[in-house]
PDB file with SEQRES, HELIX, SHEET and CRYST1 records, atoms N, CA, C and O in Angstrom:
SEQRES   1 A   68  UNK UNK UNK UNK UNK UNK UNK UNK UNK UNK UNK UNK UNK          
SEQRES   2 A   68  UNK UNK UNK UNK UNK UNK UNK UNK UNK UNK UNK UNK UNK          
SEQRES   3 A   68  UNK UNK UNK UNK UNK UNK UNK UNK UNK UNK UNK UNK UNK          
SEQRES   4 A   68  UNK UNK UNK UNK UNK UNK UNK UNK UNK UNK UNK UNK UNK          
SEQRES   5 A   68  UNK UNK UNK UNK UNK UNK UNK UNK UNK UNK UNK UNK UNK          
SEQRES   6 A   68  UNK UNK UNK                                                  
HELIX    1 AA1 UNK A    2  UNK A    5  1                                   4    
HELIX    2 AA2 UNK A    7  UNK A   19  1                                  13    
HELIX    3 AA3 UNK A   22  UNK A   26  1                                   5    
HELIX    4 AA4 UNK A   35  UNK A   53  1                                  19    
CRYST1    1.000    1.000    1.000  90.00  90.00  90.00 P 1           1          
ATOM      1  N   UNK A   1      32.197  76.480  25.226  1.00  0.00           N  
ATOM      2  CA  UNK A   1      31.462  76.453  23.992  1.00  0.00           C  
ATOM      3  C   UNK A   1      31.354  75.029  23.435  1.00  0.00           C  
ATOM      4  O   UNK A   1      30.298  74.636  22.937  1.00  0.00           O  
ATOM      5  N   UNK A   2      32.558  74.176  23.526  1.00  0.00           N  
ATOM      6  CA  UNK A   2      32.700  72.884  22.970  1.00  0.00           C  
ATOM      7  C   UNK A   2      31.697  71.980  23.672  1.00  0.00           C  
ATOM      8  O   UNK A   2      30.924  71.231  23.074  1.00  0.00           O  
ATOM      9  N   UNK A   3      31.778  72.120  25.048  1.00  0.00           N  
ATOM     10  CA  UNK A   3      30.950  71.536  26.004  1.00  0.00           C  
ATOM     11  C   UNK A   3      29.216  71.350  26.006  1.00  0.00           C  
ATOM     12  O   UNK A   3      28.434  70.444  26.292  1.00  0.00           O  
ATOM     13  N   UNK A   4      29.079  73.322  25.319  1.00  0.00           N  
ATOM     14  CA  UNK A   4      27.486  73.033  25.506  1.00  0.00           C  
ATOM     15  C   UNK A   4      26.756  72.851  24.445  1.00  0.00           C  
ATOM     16  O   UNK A   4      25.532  72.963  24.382  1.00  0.00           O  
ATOM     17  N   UNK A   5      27.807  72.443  23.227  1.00  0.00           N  
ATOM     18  CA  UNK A   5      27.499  72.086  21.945  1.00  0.00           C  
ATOM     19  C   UNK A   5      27.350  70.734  22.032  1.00  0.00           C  
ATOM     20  O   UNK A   5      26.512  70.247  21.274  1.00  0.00           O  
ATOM     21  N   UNK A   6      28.042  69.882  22.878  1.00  0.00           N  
ATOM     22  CA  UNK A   6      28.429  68.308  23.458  1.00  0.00           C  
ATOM     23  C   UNK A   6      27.195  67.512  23.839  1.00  0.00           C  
ATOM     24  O   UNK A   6      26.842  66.346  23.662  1.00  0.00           O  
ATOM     25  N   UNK A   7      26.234  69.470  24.925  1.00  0.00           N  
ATOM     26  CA  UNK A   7      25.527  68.936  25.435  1.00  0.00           C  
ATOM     27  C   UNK A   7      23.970  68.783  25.120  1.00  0.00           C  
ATOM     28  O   UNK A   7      23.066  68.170  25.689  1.00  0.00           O  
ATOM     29  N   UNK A   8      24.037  69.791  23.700  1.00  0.00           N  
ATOM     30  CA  UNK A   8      22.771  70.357  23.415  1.00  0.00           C  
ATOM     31  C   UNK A   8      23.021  69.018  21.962  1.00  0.00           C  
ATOM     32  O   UNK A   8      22.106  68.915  21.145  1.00  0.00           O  
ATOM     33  N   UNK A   9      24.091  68.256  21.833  1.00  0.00           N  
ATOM     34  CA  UNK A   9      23.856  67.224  20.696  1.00  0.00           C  
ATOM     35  C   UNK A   9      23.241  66.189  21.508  1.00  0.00           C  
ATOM     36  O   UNK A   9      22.101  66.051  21.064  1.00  0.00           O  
ATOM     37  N   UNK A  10      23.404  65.505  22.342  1.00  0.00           N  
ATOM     38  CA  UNK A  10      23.093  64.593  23.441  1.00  0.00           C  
ATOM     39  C   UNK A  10      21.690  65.326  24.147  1.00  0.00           C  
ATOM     40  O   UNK A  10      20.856  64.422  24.095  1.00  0.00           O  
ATOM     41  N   UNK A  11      21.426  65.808  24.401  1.00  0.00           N  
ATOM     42  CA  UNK A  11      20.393  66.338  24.328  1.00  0.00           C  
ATOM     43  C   UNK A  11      19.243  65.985  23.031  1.00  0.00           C  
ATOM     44  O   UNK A  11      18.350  65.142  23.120  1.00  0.00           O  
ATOM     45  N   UNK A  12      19.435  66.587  22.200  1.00  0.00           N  
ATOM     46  CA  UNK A  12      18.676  66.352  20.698  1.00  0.00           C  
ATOM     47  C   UNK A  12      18.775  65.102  20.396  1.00  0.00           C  
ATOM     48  O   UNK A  12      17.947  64.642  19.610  1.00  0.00           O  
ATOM     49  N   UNK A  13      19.753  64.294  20.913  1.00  0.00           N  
ATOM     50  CA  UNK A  13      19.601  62.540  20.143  1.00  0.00           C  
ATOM     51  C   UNK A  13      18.723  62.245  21.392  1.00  0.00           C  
ATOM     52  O   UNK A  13      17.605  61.953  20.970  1.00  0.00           O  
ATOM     53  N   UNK A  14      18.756  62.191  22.911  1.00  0.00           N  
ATOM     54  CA  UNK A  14      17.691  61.972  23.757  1.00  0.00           C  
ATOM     55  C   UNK A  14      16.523  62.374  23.196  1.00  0.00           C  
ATOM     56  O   UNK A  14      15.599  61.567  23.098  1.00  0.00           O  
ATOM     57  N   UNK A  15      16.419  63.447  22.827  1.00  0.00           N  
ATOM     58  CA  UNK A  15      14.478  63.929  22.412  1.00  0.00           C  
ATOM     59  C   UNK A  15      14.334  62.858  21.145  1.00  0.00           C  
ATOM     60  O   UNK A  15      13.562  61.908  21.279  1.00  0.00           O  
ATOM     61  N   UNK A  16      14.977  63.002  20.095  1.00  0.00           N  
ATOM     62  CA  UNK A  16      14.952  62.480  18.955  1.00  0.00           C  
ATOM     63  C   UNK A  16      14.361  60.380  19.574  1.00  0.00           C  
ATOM     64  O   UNK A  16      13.317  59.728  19.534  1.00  0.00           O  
ATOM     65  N   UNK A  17      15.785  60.140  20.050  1.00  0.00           N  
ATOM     66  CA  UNK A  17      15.289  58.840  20.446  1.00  0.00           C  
ATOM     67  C   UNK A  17      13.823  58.427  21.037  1.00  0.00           C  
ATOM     68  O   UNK A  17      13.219  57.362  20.907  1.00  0.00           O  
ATOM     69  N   UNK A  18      13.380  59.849  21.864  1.00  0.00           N  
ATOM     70  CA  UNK A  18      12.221  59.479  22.490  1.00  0.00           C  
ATOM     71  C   UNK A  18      10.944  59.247  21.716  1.00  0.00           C  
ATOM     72  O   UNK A  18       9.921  58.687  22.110  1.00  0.00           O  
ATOM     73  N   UNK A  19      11.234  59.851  20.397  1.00  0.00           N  
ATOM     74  CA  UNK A  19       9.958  60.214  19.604  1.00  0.00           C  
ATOM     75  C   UNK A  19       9.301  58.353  18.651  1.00  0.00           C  
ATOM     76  O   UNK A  19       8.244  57.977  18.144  1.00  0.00           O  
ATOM     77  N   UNK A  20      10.111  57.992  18.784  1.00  0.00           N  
ATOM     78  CA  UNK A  20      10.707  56.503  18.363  1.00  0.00           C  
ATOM     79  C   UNK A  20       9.397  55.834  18.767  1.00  0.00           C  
ATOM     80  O   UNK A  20       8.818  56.273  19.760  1.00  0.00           O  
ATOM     81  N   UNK A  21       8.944  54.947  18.178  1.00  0.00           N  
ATOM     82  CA  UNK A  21       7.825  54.338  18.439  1.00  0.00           C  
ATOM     83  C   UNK A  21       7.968  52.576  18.417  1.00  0.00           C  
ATOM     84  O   UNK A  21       8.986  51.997  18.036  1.00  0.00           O  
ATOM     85  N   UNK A  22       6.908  51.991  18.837  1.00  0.00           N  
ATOM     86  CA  UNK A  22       7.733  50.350  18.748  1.00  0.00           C  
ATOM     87  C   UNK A  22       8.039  49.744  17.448  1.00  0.00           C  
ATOM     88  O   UNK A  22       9.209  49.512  17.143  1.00  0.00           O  
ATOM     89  N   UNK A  23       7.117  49.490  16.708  1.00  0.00           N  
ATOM     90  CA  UNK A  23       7.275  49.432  15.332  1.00  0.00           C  
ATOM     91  C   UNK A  23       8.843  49.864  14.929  1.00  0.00           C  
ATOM     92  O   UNK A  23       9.737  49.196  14.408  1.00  0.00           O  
ATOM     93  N   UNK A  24       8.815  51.043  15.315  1.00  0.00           N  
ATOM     94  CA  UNK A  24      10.140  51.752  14.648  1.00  0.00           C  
ATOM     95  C   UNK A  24      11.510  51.339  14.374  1.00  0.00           C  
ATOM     96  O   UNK A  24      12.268  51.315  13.405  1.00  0.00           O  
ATOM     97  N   UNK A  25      11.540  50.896  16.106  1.00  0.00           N  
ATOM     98  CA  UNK A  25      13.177  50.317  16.440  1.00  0.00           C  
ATOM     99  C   UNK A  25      13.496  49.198  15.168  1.00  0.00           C  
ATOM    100  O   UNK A  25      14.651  48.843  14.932  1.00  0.00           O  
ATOM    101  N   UNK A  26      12.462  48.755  14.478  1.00  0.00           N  
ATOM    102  CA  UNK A  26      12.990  47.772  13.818  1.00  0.00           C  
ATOM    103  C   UNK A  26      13.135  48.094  12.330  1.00  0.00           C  
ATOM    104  O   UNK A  26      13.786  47.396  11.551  1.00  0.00           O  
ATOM    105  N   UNK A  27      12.631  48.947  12.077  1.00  0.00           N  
ATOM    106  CA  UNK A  27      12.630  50.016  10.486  1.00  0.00           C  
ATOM    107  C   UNK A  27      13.983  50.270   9.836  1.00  0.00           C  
ATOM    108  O   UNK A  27      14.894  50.474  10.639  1.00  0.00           O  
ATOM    109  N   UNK A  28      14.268  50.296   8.660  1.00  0.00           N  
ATOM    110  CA  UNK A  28      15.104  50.872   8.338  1.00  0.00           C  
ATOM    111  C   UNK A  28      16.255  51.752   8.621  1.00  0.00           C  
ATOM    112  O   UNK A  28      15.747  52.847   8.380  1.00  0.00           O  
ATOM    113  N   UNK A  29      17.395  51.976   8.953  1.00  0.00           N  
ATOM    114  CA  UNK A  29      18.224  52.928   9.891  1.00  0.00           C  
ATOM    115  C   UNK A  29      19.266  53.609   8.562  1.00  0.00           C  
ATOM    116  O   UNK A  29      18.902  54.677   8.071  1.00  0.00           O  
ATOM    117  N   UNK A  30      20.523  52.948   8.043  1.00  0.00           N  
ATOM    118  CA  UNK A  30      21.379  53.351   7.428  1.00  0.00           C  
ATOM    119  C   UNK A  30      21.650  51.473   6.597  1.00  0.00           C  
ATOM    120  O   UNK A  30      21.535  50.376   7.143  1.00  0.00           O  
ATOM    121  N   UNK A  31      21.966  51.766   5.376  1.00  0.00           N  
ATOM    122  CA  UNK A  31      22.300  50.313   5.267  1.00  0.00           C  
ATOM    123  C   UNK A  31      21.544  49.468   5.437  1.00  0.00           C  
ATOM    124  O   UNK A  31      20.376  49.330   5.073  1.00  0.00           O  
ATOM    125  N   UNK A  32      22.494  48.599   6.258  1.00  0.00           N  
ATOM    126  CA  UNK A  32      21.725  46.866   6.882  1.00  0.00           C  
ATOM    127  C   UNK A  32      21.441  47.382   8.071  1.00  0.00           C  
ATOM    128  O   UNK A  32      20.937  46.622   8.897  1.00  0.00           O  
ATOM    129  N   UNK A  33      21.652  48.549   8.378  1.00  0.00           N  
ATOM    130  CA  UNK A  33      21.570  49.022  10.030  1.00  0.00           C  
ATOM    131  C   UNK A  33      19.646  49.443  10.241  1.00  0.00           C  
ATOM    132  O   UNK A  33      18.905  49.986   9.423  1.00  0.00           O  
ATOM    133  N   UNK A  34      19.330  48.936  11.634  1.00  0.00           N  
ATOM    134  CA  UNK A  34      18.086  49.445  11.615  1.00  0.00           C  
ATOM    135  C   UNK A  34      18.469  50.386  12.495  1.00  0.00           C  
ATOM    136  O   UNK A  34      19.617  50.600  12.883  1.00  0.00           O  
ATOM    137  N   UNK A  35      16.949  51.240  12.965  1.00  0.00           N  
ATOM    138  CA  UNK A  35      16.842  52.286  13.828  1.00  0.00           C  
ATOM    139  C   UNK A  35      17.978  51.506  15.157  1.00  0.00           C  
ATOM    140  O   UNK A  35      19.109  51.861  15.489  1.00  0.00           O  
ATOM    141  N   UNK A  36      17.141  50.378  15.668  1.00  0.00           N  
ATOM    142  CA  UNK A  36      17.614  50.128  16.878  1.00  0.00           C  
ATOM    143  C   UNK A  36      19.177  50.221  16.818  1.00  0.00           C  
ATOM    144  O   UNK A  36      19.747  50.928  17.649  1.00  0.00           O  
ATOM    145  N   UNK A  37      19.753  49.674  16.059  1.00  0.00           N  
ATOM    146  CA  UNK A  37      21.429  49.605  15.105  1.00  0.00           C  
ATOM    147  C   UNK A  37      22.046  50.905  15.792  1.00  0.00           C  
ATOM    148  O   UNK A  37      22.790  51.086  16.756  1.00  0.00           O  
ATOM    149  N   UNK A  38      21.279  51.900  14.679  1.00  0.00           N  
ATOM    150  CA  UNK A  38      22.168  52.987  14.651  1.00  0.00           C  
ATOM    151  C   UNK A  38      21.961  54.069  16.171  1.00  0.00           C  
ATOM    152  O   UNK A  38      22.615  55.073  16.451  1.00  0.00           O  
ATOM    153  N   UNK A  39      20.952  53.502  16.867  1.00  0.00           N  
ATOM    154  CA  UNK A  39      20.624  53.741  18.399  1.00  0.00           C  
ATOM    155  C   UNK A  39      21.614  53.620  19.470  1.00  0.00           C  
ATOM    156  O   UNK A  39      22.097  54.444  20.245  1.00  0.00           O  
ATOM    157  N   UNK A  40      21.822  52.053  19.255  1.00  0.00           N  
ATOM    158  CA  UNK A  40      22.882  51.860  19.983  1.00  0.00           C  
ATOM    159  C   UNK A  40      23.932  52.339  19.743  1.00  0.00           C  
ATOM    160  O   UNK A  40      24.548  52.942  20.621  1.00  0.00           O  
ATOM    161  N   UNK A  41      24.507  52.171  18.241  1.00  0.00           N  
ATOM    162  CA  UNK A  41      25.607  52.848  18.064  1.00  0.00           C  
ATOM    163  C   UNK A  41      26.185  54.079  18.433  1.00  0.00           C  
ATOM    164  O   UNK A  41      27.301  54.173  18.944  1.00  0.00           O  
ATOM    165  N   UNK A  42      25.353  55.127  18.152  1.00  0.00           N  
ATOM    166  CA  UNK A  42      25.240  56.316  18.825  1.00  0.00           C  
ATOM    167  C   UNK A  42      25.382  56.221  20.144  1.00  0.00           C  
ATOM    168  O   UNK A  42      26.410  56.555  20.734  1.00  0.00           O  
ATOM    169  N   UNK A  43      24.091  55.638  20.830  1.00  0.00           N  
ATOM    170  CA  UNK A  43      24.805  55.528  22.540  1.00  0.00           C  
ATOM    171  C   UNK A  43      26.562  55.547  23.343  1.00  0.00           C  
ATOM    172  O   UNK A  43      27.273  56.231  24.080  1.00  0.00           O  
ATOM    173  N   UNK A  44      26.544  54.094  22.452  1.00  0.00           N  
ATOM    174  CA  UNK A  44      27.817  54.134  22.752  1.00  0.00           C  
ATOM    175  C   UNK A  44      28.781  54.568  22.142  1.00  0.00           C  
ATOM    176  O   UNK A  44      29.875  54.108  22.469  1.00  0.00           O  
ATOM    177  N   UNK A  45      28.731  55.564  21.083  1.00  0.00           N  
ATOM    178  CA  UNK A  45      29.962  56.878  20.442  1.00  0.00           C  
ATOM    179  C   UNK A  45      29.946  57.668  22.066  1.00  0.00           C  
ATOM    180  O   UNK A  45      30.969  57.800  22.737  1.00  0.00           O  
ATOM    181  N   UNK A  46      28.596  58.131  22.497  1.00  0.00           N  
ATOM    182  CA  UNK A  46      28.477  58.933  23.297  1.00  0.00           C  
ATOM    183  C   UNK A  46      29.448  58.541  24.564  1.00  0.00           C  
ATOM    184  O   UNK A  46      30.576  58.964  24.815  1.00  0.00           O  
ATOM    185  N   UNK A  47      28.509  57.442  25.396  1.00  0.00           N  
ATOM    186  CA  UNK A  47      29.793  56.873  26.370  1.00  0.00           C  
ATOM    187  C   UNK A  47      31.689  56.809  26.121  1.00  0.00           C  
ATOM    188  O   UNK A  47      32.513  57.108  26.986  1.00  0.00           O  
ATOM    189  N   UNK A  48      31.951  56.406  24.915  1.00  0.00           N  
ATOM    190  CA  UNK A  48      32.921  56.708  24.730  1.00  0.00           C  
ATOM    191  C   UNK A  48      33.411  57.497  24.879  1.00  0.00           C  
ATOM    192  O   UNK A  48      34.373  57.329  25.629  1.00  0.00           O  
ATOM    193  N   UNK A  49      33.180  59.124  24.278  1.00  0.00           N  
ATOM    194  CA  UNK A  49      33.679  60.329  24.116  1.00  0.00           C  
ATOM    195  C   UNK A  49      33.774  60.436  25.917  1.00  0.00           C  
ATOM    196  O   UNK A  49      34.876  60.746  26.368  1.00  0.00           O  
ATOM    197  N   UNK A  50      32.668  60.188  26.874  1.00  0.00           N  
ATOM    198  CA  UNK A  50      32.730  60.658  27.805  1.00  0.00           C  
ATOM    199  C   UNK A  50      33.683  59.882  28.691  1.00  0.00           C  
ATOM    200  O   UNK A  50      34.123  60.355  29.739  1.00  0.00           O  
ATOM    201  N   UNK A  51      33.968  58.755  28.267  1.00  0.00           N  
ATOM    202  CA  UNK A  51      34.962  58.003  29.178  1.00  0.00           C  
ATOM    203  C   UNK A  51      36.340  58.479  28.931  1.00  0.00           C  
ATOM    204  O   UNK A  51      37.260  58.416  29.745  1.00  0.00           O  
ATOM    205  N   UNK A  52      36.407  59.020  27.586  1.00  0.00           N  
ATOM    206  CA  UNK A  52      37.617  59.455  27.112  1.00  0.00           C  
ATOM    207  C   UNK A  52      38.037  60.818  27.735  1.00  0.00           C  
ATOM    208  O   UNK A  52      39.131  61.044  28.252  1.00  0.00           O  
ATOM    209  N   UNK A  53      37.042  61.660  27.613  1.00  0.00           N  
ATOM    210  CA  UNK A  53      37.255  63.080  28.306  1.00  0.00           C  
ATOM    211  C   UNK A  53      37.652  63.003  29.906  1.00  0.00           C  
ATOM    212  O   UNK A  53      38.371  63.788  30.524  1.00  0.00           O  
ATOM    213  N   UNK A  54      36.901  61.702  30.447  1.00  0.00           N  
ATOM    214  CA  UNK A  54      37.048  61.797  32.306  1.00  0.00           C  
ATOM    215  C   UNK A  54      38.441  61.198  32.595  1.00  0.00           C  
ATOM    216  O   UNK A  54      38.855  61.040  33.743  1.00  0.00           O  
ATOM    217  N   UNK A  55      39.296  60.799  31.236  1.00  0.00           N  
ATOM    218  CA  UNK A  55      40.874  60.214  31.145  1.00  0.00           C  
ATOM    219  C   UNK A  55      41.860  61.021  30.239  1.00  0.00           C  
ATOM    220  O   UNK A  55      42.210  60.606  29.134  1.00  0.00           O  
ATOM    221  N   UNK A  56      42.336  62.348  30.845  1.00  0.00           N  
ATOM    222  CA  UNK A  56      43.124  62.654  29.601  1.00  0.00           C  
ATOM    223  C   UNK A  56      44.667  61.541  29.684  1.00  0.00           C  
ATOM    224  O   UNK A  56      45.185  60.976  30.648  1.00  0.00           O  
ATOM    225  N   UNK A  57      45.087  61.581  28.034  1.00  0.00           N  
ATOM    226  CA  UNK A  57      45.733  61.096  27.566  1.00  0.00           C  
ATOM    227  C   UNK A  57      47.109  61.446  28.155  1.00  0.00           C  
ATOM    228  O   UNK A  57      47.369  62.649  28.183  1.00  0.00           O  
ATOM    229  N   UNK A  58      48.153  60.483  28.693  1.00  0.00           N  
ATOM    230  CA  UNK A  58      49.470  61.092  29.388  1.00  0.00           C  
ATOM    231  C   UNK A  58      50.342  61.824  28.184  1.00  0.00           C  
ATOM    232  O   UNK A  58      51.296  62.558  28.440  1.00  0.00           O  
ATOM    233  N   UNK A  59      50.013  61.610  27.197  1.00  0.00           N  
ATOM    234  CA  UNK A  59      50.490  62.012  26.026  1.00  0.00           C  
ATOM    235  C   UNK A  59      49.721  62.319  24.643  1.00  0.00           C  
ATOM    236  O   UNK A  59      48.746  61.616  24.378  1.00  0.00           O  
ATOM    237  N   UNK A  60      50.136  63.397  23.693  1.00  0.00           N  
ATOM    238  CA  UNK A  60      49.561  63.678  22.795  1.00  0.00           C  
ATOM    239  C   UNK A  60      50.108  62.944  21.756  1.00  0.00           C  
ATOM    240  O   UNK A  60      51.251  63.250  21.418  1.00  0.00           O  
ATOM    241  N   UNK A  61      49.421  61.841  21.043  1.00  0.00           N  
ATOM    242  CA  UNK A  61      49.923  60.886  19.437  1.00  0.00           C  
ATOM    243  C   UNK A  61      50.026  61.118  18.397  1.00  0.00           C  
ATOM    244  O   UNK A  61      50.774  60.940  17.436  1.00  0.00           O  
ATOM    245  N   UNK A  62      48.702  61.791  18.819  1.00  0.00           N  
ATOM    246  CA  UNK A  62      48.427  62.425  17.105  1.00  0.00           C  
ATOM    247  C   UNK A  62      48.009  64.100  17.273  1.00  0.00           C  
ATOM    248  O   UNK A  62      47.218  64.351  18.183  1.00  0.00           O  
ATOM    249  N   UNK A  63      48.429  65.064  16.567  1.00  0.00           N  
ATOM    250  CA  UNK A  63      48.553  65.989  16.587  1.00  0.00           C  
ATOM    251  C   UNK A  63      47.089  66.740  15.948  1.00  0.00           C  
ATOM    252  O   UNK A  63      46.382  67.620  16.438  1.00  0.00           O  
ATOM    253  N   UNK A  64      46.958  65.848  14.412  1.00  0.00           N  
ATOM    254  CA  UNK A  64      46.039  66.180  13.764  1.00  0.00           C  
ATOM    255  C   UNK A  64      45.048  65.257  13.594  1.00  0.00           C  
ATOM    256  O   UNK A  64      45.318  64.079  13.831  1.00  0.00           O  
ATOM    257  N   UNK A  65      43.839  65.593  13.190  1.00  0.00           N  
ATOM    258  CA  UNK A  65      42.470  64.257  13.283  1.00  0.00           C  
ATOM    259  C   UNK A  65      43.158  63.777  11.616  1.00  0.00           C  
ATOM    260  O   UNK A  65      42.915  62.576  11.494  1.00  0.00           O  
ATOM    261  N   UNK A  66      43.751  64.194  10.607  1.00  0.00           N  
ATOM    262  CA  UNK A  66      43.869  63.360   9.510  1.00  0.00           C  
ATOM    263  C   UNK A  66      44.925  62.635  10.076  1.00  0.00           C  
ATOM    264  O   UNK A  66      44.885  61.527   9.540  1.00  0.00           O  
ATOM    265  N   UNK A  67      45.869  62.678  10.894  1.00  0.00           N  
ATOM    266  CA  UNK A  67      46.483  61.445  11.121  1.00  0.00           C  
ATOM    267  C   UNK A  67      46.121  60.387  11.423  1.00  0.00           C  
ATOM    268  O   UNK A  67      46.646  59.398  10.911  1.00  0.00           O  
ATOM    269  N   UNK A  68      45.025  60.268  12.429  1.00  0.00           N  
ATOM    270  CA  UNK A  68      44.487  59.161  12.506  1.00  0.00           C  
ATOM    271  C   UNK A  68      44.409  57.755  11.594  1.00  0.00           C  
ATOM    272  O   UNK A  68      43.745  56.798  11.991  1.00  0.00           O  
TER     273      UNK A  68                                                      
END                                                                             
């Protein structure tokens, strides 16, 4: 379930990104952030999560996400 929720978000930011026009990348995003900004950013949340999942952790640190 976690997985095809993982996959149908990554999914929707692919369509979403595609709709993007040239003009665009340089428009407004969040903040000081433009489209292109918060593009990349996203990308690489994504890579992350997935580099993280293909390495589990030899140990558990944190128990709960408010510990962090």
């Amino acid at each position: 379930m976690i997985r095809e929720a993982y996959d149908d978000a990554a999914a929707t930011f692919v369509d979403t990104v595609g709709t993007i026009k040239g003009h665009q990348w340089q428009g407004p995003g969040l903040g000081v952030w433009t489209v292109r900004d918060l593009v990349g950013h996203a990308s690489r949340a994504f890579l992350t999560v997935e580099g993280y999942l293909s390495r589990p952790a030899p140990a558990v640190e944190l128990t709960r996400p408010v510990d962090y």
